[in-house]
N, C-alpha and C positions, 0 to 999 in steps of 0.2 A: 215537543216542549210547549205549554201552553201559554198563552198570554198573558203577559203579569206587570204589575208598579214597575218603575225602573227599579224601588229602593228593592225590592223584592230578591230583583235580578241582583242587584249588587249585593244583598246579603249574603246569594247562596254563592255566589263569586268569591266571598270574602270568607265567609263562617258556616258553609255549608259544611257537609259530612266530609265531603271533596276538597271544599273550599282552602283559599290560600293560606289562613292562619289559621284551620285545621291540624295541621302539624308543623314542625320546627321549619323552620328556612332560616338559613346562612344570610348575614346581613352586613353591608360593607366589601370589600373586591370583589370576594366570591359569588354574593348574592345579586339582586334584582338592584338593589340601592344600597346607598351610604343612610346615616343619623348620624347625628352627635353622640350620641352611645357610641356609636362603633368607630368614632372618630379619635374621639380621647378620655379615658378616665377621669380626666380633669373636669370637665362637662358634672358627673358625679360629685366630683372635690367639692367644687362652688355651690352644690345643691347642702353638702355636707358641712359646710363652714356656714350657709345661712342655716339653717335645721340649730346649729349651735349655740349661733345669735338670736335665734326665738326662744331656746332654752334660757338665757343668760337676761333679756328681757322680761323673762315672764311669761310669755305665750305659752309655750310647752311645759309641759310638766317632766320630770324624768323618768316617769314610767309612761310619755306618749307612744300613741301608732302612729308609725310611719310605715309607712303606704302607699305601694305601686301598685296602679292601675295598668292592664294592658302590659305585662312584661316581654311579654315573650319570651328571650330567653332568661332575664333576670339579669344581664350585667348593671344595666344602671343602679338597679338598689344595691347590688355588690357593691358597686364602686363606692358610691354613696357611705354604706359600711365602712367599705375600707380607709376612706378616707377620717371618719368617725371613730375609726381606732386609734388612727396619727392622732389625729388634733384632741382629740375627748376620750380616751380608751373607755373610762370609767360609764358613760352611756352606755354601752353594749351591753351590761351588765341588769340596764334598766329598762332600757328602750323594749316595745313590741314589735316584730317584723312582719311586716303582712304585702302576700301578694294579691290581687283580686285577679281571678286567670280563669275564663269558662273551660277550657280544652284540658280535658287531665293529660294527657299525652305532654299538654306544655308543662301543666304545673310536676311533671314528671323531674323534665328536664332540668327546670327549675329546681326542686328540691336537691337533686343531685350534683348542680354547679355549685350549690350554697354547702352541700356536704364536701366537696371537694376544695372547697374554697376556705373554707372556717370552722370542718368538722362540727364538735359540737358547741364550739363557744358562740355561735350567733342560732339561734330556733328562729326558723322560718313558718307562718301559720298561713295559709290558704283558703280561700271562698271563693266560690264560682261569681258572687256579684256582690256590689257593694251594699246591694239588701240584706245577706249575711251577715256583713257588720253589724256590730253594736260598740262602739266605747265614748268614752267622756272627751278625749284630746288627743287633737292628730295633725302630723301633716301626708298631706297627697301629694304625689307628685306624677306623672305622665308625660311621655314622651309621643309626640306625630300621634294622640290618640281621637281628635277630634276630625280629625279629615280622613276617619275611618268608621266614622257613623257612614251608615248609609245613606243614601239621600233621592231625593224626586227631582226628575229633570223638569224644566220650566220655561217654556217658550210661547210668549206674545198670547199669555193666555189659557194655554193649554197643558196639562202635566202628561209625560212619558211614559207609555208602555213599552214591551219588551215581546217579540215576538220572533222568537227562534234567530234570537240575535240582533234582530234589525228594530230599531227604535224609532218609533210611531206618536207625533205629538196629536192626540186627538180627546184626551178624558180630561172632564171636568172637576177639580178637585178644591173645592172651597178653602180649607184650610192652606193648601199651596198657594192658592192666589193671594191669600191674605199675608202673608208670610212675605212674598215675593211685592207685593205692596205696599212693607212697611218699611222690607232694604230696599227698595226703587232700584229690583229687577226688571226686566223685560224681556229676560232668559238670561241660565243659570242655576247652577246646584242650590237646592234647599232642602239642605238637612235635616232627618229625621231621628230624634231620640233625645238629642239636648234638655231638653224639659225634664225628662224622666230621668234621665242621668241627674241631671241637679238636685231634682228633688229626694232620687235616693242619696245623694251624698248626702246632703241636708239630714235625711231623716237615719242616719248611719252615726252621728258624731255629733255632740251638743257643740263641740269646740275646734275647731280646726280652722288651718291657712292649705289652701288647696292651689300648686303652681303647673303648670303645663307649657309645652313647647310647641308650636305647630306652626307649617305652612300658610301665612294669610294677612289678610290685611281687618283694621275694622269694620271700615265700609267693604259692603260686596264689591265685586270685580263687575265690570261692564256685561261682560260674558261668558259663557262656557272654559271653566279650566280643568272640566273631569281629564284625566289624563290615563296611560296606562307605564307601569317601569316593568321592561324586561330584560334584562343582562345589562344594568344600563342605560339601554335604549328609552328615550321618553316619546311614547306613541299618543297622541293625541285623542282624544275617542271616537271623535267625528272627523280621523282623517280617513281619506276615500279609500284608501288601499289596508286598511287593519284590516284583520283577521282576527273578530272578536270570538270565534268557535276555536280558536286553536290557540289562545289567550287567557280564556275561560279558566280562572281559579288554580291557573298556573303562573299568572303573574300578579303584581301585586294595582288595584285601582284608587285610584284616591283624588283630590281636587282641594281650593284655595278654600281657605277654612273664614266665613263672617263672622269675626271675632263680636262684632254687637249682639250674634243671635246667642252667640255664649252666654254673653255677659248679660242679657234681658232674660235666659233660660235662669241665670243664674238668680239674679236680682228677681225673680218670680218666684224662688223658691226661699227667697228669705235671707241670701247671701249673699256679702258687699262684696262689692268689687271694688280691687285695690287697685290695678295699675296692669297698662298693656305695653312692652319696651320692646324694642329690637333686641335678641339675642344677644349681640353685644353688648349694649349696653349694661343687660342686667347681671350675665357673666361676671363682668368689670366693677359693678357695684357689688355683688358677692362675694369678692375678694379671689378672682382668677388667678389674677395674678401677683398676689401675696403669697397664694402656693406654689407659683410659680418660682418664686424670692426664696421658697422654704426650700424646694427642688435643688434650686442651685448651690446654697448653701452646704448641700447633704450629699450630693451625687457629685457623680464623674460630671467634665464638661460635656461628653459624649451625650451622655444621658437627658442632661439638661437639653439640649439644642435640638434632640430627634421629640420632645416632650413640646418644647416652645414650636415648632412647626406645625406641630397638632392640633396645638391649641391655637394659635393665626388661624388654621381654618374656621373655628369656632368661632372668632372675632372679627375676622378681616370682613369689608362690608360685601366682597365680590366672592366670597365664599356662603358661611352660613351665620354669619353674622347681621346682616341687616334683610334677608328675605326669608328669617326664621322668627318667630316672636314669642315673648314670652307671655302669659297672663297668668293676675295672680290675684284669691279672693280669699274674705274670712268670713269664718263664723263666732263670733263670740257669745 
């Protein structure tokens, strides 16, 4: 194997032929990690009650795109749906469903959940990238999608090669150091693709609110948080005993996402930036738990109580409520 960027390494980790999101993986017990997808339907609900609220405002039109990025397997825009059927039936009827998903193998599976799910009352439409796209009015939405850009390691200076596994800080790479000089790095991930994701959003949609969920803070982290999840297990990348040959694009790699470089990717491409909350927060601003009020009113107590438990994780701050974040931008 020859010598390469780190981001290199991590693509083919990720998106190679072999690579991890290459094909399906089970996500939640069974798989490597938990999301908020896989945690509660509900998570969807509150994406689906604001989606509402921008139709009911004016932003949305009711013949908008909605729009998942990064699906995998498709539950969140399901849920999202489904929830859009309770509260608004008569959108289904208007709305466009679109996934953006490179791997046809997913967008397989994808099509296939949506036929089993809603047969033919919901058409689902697919593109490998959101340079595919073209329409007038949309919302985005993405789950853990930006701490799965790949990225350049970055240490006192130097940017990270890859070299049959073993990672070597010794190449000089301008644009990394400037990057890492503007978040007041001194090592640390510095993601690669942000700009060009933005500005294809940007140049995809004359009119869209674009929200996303991910691991991170504004400001960079001090240090190093590439990580690796295997069954669970969260292996550090620089701890001494990994086994990154036998890790290799069988597990999944990721690190703490610098919401500022988002948001300047974003804000460079012509698109404001509204607001960055703790997952809690914005949940509960959404109206979480007004579906929650709706739940109880409609179901069994049973029902209600194993639904409110699911959703505490979502919100509790020691769960995925305060080390989860939300951010959220427009274009008008």
């Amino acid at each position: 194997m020859p010598s390469r960027r780190f981001s290199d390494y991590m693509s083919e980790w990720l998106y190679g032929k072999d690579g991890y999101y290459a094909t399906y993986k089970d996500i939640g017990k069974g798989g490597d990690f938990y999301t908020s997808v896989s945690t509660s339907k509900f998570f969807g609900g509150a994406v689906a009650k604001h989606i509402i609220s921008l139709v009911d405002e004016g932003f949305l039109a009711l013949d908008a795109t909605i729009c998942e990025i990064g699906a995998h397997h498709g539950y969140f825009l399901a849920d999202v749906i489904e929830f859009i059927y309770t509260l608004r039936p008569k959108l289904l009827q208007s709305f466009e469903f679109v996934i953006i998903e490179r791997f046809e193998t997913l967008q397989e599976f994808q099509a296939n959940y949506f036929k089993d799910s809603f047969g033919d009352v919901v058409k689902l439409t697919h593109y490998k990238s959101l340079s595919e796209l073209k329409c007038k009015n949309a919302f985005f939405i993405a789950n853990e999608i930006f701490d799965a850009f790949p990225c350049e390691l970055y240490f006192k200076g130097k940017s990270a090669r890859v070299n049959t596994h073993e990672v070597i800080f010794d190449m000089d790479d301008e644009w990394v150091e400037q990057k890492a000089k503007k978040y007041h790095k001194d090592r640390g991930e510095i993601a690669v693709g942000y700009e060009e994701f933005a500005h294809e959003m940007a140049n995809a949609c004359e009119k869209f609110e674009f929200m996303s969920f991910d691991y991170g803070e504004m400001q960079a982290r001090p240090d190093f948080s590439l990580r690796v999840y295997a069954k669970h297990d969260v292996i550090p990348f620089f701890d001494e005993n990994i086994k990154r040959d036998e890790l290799f694009a069988k597990s999944d790699i990721t690190y703490d996402v610098t919401f500022e470089h988002v948001k300047d990717a974003y804000e460079e491409a012509g698109v404001e930036f509204i607001e960055l909350k703790a997952q809690m927060v914005a949940l509960v601003n959404m109206g979480i738990l007004e579906l929650l009020e709706i739940l109880k009113e409609n179901a069994k107590e049973e029902i209600y109580k194993q639904e409110l438990e699911k959703v505490k994780i979502l919100i509790m701050p020691n769960f995925l409520g305060e080390r989860f974040k939300m951010i959220r931008f427009r274009k008008s």
